[in-house]
C-alpha positions as CSV (number, residue, x, y, z in Angstrom):
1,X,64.3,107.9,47.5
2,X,67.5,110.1,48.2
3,X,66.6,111.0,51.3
4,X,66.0,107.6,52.3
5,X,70.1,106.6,51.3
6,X,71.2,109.9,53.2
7,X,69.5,108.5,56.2
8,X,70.9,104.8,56.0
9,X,74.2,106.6,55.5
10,X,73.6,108.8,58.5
11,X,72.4,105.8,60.7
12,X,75.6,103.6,59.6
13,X,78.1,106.8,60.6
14,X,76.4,107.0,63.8
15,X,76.7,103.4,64.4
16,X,80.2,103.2,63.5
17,X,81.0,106.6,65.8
18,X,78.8,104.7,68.5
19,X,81.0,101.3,67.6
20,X,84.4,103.2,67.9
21,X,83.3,105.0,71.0
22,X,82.5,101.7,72.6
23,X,85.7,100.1,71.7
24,X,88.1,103.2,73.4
25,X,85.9,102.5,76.0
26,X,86.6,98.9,76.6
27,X,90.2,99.3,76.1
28,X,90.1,102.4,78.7
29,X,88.7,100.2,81.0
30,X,91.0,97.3,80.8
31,X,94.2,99.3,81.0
32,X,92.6,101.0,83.9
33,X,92.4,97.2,85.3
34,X,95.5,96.0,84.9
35,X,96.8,99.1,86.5
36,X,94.8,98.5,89.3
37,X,96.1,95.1,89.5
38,X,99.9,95.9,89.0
39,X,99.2,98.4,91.9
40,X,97.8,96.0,94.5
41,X,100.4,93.3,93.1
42,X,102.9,95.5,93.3
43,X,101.9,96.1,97.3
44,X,101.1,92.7,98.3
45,X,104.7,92.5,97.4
46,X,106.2,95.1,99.1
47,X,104.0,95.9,101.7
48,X,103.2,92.1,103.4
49,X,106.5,90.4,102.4
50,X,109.1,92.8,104.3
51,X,112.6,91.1,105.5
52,X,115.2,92.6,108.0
53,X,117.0,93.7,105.2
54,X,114.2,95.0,102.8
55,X,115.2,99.0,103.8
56,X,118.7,98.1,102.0
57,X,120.6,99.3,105.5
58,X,124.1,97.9,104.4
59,X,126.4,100.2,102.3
60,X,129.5,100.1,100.4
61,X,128.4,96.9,98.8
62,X,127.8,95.3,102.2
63,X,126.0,91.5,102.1
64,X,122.3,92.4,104.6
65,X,121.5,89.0,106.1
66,X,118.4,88.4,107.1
67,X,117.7,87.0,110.9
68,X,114.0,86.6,110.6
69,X,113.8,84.3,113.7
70,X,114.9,88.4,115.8
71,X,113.6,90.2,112.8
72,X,116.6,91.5,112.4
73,X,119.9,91.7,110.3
74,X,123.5,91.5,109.7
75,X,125.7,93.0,107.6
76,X,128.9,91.7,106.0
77,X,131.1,93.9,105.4
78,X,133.8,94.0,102.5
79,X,137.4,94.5,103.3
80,X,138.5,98.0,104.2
81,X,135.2,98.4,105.8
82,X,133.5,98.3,109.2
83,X,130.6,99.6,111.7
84,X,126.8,98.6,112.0
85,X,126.0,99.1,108.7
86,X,129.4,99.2,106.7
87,X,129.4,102.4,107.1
88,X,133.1,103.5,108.0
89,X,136.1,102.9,105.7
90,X,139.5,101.4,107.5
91,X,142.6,102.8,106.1
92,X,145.3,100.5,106.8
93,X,148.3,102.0,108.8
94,X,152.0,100.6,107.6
95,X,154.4,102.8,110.1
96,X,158.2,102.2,109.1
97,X,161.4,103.8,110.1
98,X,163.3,105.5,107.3
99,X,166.7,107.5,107.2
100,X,166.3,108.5,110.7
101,X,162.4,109.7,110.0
102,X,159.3,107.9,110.9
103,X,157.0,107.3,108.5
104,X,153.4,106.2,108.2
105,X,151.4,105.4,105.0
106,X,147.8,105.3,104.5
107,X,145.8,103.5,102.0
């Protein structure tokens, strides 16, 4: 009669193992999923939907606008700043005459 309990008991660990095993399984599974579908998300997004401006080509805080008609852009530059892509800083030039010296400040 002992042995009979020790082998309910045994059968009911096994199931629970087998129960557990199953369940780390399933939840393996789905975050395996959902990173598959972040992934392909994630490149439908970035991969098919590319603008003129998606490469960020504007700098020093430049506006990239978009010409999708020519597939291509424009940037606007802020003040003090010029070239293709912002990339070159102006320094404004004052040039005044003083006690007999000339004299040119830059900022």
């Amino acid at each position: 009669m002992q042995t009979y309990y020790i082998i309910i008991i045994v059968v009911i660990i096994i199931i629970i193992i087998i129960i557990i095993i199953t369940i780390i399984i399933i939840v393996v599974v789905v975050v395996v999923v959902i990173i598959i579908i972040l992934l392909v998300c994630f490149c439908f997004v970035f991969c098919f939907f590319q603008t003129p401006c998606s490469s960020l080509p504007c700098q020093n805080g430049a506006k990239c606008v978009p010409n999708y008609s020519e597939d291509k852009y424009q940037c606007d530059c802020l003040p003090g700043y010029t070239g293709r892509h912002c990339e070159t800083g102006l320094y404004m030039c004052i040039s005044y005459f003083e006690f007999g010296k000339n004299v040119i400040l830059y900022f």
